[in-house]
Short mmCIF file of the C-alpha atoms (twelve columns), coordinates in Angstrom:
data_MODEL
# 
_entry.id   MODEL 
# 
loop_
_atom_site.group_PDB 
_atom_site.id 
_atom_site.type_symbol 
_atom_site.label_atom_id 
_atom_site.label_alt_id 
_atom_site.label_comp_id 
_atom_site.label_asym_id 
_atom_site.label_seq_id 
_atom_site.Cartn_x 
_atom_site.Cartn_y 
_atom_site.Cartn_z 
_atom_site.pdbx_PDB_model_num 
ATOM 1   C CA . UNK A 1   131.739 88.146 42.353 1 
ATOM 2   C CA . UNK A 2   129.653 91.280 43.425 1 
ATOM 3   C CA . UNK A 3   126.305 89.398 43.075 1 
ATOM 4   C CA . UNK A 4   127.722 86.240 44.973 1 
ATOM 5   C CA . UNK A 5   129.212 88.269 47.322 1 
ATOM 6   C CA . UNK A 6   125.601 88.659 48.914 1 
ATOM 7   C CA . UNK A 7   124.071 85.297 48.704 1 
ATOM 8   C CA . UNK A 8   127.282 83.154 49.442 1 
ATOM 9   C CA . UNK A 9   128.139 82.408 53.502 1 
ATOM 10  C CA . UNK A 10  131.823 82.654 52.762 1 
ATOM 11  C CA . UNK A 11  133.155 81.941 56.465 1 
ATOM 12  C CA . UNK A 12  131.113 78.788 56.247 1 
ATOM 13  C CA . UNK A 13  132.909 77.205 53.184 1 
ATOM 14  C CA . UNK A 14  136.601 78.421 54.665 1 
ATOM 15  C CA . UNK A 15  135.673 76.564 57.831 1 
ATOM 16  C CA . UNK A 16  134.431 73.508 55.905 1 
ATOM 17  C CA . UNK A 17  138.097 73.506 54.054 1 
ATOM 18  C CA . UNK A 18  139.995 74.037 57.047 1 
ATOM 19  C CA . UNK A 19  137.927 70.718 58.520 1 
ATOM 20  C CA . UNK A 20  138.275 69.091 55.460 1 
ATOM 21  C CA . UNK A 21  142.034 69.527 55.073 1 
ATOM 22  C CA . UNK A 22  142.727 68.548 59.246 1 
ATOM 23  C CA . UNK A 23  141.599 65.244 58.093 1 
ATOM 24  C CA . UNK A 24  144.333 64.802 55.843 1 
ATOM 25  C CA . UNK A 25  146.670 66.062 58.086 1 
ATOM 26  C CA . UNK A 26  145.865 65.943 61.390 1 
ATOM 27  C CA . UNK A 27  149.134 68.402 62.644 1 
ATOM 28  C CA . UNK A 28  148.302 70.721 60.155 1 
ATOM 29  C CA . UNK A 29  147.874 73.828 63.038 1 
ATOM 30  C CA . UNK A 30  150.694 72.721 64.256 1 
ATOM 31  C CA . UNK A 31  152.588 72.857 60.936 1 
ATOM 32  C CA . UNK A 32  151.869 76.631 60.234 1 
ATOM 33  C CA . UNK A 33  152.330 77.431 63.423 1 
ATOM 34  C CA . UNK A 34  155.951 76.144 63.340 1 
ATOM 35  C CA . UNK A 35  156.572 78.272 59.913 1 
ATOM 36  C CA . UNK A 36  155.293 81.388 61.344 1 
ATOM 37  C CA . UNK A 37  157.543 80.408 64.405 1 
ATOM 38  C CA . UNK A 38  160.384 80.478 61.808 1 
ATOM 39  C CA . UNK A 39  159.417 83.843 60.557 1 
ATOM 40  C CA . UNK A 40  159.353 85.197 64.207 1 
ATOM 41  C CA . UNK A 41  162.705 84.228 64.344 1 
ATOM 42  C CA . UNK A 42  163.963 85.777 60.913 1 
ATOM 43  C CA . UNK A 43  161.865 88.085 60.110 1 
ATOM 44  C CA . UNK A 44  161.893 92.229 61.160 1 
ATOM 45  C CA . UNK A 45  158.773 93.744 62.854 1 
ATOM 46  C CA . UNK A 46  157.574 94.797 59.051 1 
ATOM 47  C CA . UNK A 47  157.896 92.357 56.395 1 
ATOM 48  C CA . UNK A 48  155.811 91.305 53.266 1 
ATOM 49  C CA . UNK A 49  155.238 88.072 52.704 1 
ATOM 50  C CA . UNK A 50  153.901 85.368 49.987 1 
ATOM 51  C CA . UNK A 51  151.415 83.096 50.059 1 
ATOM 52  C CA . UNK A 52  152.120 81.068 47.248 1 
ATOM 53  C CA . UNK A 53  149.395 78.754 45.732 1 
ATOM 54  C CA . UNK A 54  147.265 80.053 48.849 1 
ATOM 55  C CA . UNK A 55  143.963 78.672 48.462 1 
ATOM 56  C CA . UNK A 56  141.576 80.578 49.784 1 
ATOM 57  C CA . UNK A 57  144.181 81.992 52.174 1 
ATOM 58  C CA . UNK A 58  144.961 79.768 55.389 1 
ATOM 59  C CA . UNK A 59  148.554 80.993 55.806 1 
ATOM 60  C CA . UNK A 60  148.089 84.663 54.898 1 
ATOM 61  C CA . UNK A 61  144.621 84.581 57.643 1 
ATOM 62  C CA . UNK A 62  147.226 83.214 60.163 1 
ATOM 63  C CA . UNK A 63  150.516 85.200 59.017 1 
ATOM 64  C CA . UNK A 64  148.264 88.195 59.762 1 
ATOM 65  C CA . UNK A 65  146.910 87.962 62.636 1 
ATOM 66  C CA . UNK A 66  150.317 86.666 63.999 1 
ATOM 67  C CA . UNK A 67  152.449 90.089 62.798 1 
ATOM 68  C CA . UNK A 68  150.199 92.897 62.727 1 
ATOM 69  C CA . UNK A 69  152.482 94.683 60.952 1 
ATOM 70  C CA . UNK A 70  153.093 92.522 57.848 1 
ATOM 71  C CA . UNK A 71  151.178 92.570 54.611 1 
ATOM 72  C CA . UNK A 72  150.851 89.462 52.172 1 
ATOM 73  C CA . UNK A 73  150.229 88.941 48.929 1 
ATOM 74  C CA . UNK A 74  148.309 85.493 47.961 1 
ATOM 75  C CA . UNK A 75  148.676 83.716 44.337 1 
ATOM 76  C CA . UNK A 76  146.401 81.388 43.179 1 
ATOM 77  C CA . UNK A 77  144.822 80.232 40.082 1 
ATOM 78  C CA . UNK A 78  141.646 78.006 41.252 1 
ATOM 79  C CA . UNK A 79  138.896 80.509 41.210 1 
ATOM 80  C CA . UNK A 80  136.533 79.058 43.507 1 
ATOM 81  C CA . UNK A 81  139.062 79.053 45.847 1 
ATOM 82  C CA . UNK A 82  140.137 82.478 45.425 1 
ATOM 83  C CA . UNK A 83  136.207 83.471 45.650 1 
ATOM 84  C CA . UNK A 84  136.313 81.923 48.912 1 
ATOM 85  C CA . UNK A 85  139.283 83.382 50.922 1 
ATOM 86  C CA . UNK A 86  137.966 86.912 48.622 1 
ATOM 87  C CA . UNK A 87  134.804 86.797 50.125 1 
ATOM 88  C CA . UNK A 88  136.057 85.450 53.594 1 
ATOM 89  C CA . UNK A 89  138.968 87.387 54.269 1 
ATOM 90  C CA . UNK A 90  139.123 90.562 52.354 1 
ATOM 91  C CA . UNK A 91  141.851 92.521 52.680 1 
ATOM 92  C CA . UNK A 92  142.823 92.357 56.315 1 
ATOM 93  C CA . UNK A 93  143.036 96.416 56.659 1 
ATOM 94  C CA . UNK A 94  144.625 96.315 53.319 1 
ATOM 95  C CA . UNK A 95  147.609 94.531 54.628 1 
ATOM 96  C CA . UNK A 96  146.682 91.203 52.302 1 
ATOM 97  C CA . UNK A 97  146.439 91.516 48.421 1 
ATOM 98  C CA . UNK A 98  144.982 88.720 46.126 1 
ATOM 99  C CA . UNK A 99  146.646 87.664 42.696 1 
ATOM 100 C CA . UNK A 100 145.448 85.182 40.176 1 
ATOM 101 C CA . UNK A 101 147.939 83.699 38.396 1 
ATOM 102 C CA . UNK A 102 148.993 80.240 37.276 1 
ATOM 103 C CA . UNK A 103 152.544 79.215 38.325 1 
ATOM 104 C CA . UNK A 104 152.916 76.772 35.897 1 
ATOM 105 C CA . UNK A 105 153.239 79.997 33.630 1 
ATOM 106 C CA . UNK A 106 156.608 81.689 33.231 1 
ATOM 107 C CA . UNK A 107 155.171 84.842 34.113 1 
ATOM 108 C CA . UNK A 108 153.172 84.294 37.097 1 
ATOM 109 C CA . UNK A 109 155.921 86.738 38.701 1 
ATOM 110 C CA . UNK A 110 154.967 89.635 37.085 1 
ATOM 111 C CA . UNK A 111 151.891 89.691 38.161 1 
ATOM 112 C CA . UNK A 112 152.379 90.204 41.632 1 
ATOM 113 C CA . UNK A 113 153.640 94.069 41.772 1 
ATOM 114 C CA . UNK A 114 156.660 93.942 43.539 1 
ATOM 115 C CA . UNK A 115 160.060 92.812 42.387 1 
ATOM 116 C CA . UNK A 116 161.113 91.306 45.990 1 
ATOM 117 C CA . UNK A 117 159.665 89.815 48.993 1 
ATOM 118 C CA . UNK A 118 160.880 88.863 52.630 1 
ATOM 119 C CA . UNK A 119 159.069 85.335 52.689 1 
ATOM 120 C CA . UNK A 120 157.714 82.994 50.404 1 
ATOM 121 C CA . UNK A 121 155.132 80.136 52.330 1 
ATOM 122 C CA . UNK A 122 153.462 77.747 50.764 1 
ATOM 123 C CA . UNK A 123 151.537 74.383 52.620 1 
ATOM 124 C CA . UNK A 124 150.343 71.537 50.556 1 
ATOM 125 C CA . UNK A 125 150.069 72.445 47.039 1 
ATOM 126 C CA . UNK A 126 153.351 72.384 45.142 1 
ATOM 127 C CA . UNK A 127 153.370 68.516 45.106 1 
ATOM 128 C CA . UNK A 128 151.011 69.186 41.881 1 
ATOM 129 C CA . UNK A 129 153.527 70.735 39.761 1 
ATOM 130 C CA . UNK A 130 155.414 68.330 37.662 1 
ATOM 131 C CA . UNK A 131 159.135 68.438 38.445 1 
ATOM 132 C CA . UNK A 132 160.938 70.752 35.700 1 
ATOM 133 C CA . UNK A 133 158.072 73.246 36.607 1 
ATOM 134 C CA . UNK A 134 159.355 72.983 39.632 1 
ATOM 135 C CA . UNK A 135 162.632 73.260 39.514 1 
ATOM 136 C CA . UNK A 136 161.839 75.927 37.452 1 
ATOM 137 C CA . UNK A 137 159.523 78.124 40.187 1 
ATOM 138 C CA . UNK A 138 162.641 77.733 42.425 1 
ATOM 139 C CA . UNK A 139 164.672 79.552 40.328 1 
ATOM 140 C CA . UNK A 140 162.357 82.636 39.933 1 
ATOM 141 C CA . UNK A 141 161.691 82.422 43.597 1 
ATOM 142 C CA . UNK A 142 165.846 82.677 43.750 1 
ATOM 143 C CA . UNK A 143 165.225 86.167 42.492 1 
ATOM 144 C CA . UNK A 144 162.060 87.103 44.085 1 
ATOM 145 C CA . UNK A 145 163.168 86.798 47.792 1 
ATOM 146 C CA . UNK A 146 165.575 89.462 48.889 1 
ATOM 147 C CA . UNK A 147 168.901 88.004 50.140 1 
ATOM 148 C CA . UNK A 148 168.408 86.891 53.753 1 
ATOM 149 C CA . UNK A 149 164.600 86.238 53.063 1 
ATOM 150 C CA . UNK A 150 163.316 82.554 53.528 1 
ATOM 151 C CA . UNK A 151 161.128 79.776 51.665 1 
ATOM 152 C CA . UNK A 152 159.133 77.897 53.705 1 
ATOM 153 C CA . UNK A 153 157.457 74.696 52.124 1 
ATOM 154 C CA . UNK A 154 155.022 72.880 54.144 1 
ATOM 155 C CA . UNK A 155 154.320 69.722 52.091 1 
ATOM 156 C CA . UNK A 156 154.764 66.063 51.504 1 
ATOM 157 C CA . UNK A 157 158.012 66.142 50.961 1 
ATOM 158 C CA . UNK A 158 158.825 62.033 49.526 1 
ATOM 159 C CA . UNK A 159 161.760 59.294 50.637 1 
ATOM 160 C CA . UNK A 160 163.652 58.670 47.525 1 
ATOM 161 C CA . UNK A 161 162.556 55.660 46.077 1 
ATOM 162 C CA . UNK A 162 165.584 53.135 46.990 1 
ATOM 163 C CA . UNK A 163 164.130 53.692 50.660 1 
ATOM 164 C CA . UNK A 164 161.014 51.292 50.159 1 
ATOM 165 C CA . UNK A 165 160.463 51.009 53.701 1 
ATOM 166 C CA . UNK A 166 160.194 54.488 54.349 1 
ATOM 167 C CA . UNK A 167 157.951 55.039 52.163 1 
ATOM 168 C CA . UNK A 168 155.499 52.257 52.590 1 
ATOM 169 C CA . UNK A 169 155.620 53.228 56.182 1 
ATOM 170 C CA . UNK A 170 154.793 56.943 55.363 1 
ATOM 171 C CA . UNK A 171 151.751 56.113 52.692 1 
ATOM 172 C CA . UNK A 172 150.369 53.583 55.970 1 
ATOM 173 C CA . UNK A 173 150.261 55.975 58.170 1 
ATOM 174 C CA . UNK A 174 148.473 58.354 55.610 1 
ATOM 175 C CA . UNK A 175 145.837 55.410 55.272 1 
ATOM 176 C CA . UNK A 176 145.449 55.276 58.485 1 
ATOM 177 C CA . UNK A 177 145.091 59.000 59.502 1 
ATOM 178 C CA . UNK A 178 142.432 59.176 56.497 1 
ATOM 179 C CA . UNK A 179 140.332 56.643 57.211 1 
ATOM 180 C CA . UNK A 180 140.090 57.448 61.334 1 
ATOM 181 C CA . UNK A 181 138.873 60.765 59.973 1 
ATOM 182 C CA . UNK A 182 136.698 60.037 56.926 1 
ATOM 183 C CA . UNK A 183 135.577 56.636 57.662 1 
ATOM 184 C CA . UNK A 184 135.132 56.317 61.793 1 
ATOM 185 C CA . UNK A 185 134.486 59.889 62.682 1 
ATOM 186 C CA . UNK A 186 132.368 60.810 59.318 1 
ATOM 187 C CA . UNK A 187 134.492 63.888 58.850 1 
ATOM 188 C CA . UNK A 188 133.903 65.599 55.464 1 
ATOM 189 C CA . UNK A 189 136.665 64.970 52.718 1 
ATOM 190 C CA . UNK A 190 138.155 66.673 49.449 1 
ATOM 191 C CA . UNK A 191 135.545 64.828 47.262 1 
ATOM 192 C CA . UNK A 192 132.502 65.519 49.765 1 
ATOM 193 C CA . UNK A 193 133.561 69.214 49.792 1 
ATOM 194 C CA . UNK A 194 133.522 69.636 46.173 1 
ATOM 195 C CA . UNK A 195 130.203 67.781 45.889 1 
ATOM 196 C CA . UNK A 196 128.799 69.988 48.297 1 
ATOM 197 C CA . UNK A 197 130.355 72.885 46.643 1 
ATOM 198 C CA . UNK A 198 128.467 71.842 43.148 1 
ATOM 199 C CA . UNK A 199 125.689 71.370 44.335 1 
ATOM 200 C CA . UNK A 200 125.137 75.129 45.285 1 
ATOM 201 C CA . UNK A 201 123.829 77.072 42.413 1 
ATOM 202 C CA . UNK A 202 125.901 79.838 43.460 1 
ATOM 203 C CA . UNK A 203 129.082 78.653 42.563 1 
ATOM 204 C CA . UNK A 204 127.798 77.316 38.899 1 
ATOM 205 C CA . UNK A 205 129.973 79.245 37.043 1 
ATOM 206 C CA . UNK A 206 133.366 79.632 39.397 1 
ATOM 207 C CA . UNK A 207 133.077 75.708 38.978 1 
ATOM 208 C CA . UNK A 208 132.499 75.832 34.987 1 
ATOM 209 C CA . UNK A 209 135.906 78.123 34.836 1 
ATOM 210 C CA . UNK A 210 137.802 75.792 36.885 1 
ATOM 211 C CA . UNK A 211 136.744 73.049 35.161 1 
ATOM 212 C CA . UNK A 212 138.278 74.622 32.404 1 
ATOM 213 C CA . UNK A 213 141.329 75.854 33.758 1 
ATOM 214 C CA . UNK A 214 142.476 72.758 35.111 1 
ATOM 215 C CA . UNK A 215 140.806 69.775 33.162 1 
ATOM 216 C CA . UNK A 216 143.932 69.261 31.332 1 
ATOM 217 C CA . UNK A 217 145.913 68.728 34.592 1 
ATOM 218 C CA . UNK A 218 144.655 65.485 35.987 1 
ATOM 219 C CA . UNK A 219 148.472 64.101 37.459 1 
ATOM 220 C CA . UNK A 220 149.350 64.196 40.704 1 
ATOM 221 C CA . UNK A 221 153.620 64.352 40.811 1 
ATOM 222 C CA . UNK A 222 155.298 63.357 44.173 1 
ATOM 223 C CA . UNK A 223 159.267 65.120 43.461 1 
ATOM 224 C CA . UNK A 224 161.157 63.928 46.249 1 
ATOM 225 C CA . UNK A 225 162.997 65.813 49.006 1 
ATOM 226 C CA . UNK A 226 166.225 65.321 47.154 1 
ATOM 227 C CA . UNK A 227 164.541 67.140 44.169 1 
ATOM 228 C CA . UNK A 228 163.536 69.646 46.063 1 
ATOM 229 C CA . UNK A 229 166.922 70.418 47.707 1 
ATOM 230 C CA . UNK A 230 169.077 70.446 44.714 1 
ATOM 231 C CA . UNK A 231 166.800 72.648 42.778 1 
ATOM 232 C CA . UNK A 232 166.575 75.343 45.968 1 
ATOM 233 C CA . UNK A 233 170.347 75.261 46.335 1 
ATOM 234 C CA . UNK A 234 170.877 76.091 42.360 1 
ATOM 235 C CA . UNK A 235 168.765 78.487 42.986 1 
ATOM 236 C CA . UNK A 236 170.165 80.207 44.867 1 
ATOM 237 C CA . UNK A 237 169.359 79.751 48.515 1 
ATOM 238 C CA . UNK A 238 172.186 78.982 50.325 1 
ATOM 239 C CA . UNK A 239 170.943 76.682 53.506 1 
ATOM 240 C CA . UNK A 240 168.210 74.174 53.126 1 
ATOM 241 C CA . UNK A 241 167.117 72.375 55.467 1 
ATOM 242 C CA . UNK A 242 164.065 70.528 57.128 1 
ATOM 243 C CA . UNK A 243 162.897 72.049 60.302 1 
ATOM 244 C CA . UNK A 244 159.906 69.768 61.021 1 
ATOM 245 C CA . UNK A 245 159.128 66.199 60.289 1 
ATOM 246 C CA . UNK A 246 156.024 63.648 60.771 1 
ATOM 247 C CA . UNK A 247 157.080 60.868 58.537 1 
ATOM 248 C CA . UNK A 248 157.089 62.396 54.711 1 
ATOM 249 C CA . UNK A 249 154.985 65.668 55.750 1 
ATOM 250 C CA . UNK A 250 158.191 68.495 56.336 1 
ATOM 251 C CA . UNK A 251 158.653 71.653 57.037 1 
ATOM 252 C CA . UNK A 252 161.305 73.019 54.217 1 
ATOM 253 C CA . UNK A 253 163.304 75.633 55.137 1 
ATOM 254 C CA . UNK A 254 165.443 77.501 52.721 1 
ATOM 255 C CA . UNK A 255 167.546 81.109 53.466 1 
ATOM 256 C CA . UNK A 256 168.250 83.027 50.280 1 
# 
């Protein structure tokens, strides 16, 4: 990454995924900002938080520069991502530590350094683990936040199925909100922004290693609220509740 490090305009590929991902969800400011409102409220002046599946880092940027005395520690596995917040963010005064590790590995935990933490965030992402991998994450997050921390999942967060309605309703409005932004305002979406990303020489070989890291993991899962509920609550956290709402996109809240 030293060579790249030079030639790469990093801040212009984390603004082109922040764009990219307001198309799919148009309140997605509004979203972290209501988690970091929920930290404000639990949270002590000093606190370390996760960033878990983190991308290249939109809630630890915003965590940040929202408590200036907390530090973060973001997990990811996609490295083309994790180039990208690397080479954007750096450490934020040492407050924000990078880790690459794949969660749908039992030992993803050890890899982070420290054997508790305050918060655990996470926006849009855990919708791709199937659900026993899940259920499973939950559990080890049961013993990774300290008692009194919180889980915040930002995330769409499905109907169960016997509510058809619902969840017709919910997938519409998705349409909708996509195709104002990709189709009648031309805004740049997930497959545009990985064209555009292979088509720079630059990132050749991040692109061959994710490529191989995650070829073999081509299904999207959808567990539903319910699912994810039950499997905080055996875990150990012992209110769950949602704390924000647009239709199936939630705000998860869960206090170990």
């Amino acid at each position: 990454m030293s060579n790249l490090q030079s030639q790469v305009n990093w801040q212009h590929w984390l603004h082109r995924w922040d764009a990219q991902q307001s198309g799919y969800l148009p309140l997605r400011e509004e979203r972290f900002q209501v988690m970091l409102n929920a930290l404000a409220l639990t949270m002590p002046e000093s606190f370390t938080a996760l960033d878990l599946a983190c991308g290249p880092g939109a809630i630890s940027q915003r965590l940040l520069q929202r408590f200036p005395h907390a530090r973060c520690i973001g997990v990811d596995y996609d490295p083309v991502l994790l180039a990208i917040g690397q080479g954007a963010l750096g450490t934020i005064g040492d407050r924000l530590r990078w880790v690459e590790a794949d969660l749908t590995q039992e030992d993803w935990v050890k890899l982070l350094g420290d054997t508790q933490v305050d918060a655990v965030l996470s926006t849009t992402a855990l919708h791709w683990l199937p659900s026993d991998r899940l259920v499973k994450l939950y559990q080890q997050l049961g013993q990774l936040v300290r008692p009194g921390g919180v889980f915040l999942n930002g995330d769409h967060l499905y109907f169960p199925p016997h509510l058809e309605t619902f969840n017709r309703l919910a997938k519409r409005v998705q349409v909708q909100q996509e195709q104002q932004a990709f189709i009648e305002n031309n805004q740049e979406d997930w497959k545009r922004w990985w064209q555009a990303i292979a088509d720079e020489p630059d990132f050749k070989a991040l692109l061959e290693e994710r490529q191989r890291r995650f070829a073999p993991r081509a299904t999207e899962n959808e567990p539903t609220l319910a699912i994810h509920v039950a499997a905080l609550q055996e875990a150990g956290f012992r209110e769950v509740e949602t704390i924000w709402q647009r239709w199936d996109d939630r705000i998860l809240v869960a206090i170990r």
